[in-house]
C-alpha positions as CSV (number, residue, x, y, z in Angstrom):
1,X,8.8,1.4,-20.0
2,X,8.2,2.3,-23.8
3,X,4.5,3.3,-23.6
4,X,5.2,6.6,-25.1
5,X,2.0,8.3,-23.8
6,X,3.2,7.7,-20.2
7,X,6.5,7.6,-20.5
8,X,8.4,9.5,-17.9
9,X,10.3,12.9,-18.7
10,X,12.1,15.9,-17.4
11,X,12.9,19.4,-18.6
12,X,16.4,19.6,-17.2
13,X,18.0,23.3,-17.0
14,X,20.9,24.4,-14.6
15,X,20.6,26.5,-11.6
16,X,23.4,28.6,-13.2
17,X,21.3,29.7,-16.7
18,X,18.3,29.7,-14.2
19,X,20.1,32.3,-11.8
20,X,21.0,34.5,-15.0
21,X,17.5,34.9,-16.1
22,X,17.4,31.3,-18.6
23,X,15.2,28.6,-18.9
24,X,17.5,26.8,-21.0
25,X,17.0,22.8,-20.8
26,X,16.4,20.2,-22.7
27,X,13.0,17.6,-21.9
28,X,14.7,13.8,-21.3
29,X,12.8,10.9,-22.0
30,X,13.1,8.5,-19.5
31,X,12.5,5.7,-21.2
32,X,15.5,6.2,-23.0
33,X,17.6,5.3,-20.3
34,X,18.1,2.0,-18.4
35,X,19.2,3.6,-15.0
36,X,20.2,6.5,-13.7
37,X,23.8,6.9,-14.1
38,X,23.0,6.7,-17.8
39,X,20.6,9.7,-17.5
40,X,22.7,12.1,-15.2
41,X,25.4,11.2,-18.0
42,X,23.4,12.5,-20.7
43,X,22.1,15.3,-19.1
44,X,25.6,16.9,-18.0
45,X,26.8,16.1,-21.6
46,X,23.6,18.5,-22.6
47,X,25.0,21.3,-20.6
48,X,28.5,20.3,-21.0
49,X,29.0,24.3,-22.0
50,X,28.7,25.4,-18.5
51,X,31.9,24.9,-16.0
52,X,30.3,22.2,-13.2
53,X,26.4,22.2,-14.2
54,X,24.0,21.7,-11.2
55,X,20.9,20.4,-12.8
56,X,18.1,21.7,-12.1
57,X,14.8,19.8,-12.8
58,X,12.3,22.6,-13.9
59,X,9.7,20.4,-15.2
60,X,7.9,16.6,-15.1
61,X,5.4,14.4,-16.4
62,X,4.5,10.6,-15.4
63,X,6.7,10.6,-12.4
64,X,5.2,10.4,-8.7
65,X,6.4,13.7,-6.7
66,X,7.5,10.9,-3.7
67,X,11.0,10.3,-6.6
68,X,11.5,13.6,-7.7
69,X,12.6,17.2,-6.8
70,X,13.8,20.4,-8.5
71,X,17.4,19.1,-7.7
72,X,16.8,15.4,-7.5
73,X,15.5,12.2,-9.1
74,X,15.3,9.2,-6.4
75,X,18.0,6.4,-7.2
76,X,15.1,3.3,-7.1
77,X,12.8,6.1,-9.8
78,X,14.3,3.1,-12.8
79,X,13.3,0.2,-10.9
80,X,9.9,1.7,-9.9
81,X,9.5,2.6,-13.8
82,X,10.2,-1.1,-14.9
83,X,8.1,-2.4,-12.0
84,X,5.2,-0.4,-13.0
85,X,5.5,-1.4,-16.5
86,X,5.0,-4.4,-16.0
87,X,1.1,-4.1,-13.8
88,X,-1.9,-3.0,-16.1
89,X,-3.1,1.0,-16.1
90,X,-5.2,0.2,-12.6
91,X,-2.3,-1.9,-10.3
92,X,-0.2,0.8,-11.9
93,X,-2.4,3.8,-10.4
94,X,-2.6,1.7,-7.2
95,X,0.8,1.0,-6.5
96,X,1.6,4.4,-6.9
97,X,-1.5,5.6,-4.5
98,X,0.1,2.5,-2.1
99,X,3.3,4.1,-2.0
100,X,2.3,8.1,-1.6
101,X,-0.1,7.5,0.8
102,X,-0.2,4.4,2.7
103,X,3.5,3.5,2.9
104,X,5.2,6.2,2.2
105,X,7.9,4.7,-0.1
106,X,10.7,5.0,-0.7
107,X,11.5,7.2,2.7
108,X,10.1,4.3,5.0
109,X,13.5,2.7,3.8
110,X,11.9,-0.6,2.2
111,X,13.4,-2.1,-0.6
112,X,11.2,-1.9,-3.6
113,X,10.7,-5.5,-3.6
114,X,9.6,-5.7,0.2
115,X,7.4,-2.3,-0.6
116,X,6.0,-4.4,-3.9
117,X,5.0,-7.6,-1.7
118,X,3.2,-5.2,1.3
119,X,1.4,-3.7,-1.9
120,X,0.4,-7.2,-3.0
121,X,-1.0,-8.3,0.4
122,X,-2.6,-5.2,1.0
123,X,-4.9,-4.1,-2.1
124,X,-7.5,-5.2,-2.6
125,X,-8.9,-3.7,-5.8
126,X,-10.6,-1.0,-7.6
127,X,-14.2,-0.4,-6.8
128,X,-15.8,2.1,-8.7
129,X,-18.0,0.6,-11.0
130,X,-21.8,-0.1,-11.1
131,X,-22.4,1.1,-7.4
132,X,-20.1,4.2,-8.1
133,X,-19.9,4.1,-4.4
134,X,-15.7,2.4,-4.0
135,X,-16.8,1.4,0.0
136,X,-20.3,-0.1,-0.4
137,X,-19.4,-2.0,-3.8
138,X,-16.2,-3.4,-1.9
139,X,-19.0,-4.2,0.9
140,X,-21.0,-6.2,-1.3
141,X,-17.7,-8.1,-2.6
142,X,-16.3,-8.7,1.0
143,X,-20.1,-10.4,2.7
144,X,-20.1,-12.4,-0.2
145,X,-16.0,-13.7,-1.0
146,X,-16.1,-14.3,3.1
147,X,-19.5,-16.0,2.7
148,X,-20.4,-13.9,5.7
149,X,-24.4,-13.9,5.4
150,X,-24.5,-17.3,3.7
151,X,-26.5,-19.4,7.2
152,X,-28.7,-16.5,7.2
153,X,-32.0,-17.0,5.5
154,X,-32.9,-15.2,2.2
155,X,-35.5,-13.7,4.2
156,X,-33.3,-12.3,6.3
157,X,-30.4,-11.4,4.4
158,X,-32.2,-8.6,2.4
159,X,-31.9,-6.6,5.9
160,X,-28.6,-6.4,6.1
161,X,-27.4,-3.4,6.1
162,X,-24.3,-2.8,3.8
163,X,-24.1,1.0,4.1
164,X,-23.1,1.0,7.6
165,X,-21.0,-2.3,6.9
166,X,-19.1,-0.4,4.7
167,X,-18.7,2.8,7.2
168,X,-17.4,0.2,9.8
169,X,-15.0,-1.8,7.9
170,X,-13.7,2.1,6.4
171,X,-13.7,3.4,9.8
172,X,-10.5,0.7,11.3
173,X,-8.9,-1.1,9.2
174,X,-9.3,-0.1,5.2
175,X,-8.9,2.4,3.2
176,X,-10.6,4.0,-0.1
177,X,-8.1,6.3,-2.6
178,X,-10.1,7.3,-6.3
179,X,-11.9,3.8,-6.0
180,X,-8.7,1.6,-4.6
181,X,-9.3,-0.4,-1.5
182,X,-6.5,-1.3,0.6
183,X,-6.3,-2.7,4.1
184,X,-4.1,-1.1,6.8
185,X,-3.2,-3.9,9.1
């Protein structure tokens, strides 16, 4: 988690200084931490002036809105951090598209490990490049991995029409978030 150009971080104020007209706070560095009792530590230390702090998370960058609110930073948002640092830029992006908007981690209630092994079965990839169209590239890539046309004749096969392939397969079944293909079943 020490890629410092995504690392994760919060401006952490109080309701109190907030309430009396302050945005007082402090921006925390995630990667600074290994979980979150370490963090919360170090944060009420910061406003250790104030009699019973309530944080108040005023500001964030690199963290997914499903693990964080004003008053709140979900209890698996250190796991997810070390289990994203360990995919490249694109599995990252996914994983995070997986969870927001497919499987709605963490409130479905998986563990991050079962969520993790539903992502793996279910992405497929990222499709935006030479087509520029995500569902007609993937298209092209399913017919030919499933060897789908392969008994049809060359004469033949140039018929085959992949556009409305792609509709069909997009319209039950798969999905297409900024060029990431998943399947919903």
């Amino acid at each position: 988690m020490k890629n410092l150009e995504n690392a994760p971080r919060i401006y952490v104020g109080t309701y109190g200084q907030y309430n009396d007209g302050s945005l007082f706070g402090k921006w925390f560095d995630l990667s600074d931490y290994e979980n979150l009792k370490d963090f919360l530590e170090d944060c009420f230390d910061f406003h250790r002036n104030e009699f019973d702090p309530e944080l108040m998370f005023q500001d964030w960058e690199n963290i997914p809105d499903f693990l964080i609110s004003e008053c709140r930073l979900h209890e698996n948002a250190f796991p997810y951090f070390e289990a994203i640092s360990e995919m490249d830029d694109d599995t990252a992006e996914a994983f995070e598209i997986y969870c927001n908007h497919i499987n709605s981690w963490p409130s479905n209630g998986y563990e991050l490990e079962d969520q993790l092994e539903c992502f793996r079965e279910n992405y497929r990839g990222y499709f935006g490049g030479a087509v520029k169209d995500a569902k007609l590239e993937y298209a092209y890539q399913y017919v030919e991995d499933t060897g789908m046309l392969s008994a049809v004749p060359a004469a033949l096969e140039r018929y085959f029409d992949y556009e409305a392939f792609a509709r069909d397969l997009f319209l039950d079944g798969h999905s297409e978030y900024d060029g990431h293909i998943f399947i919903d079943y």
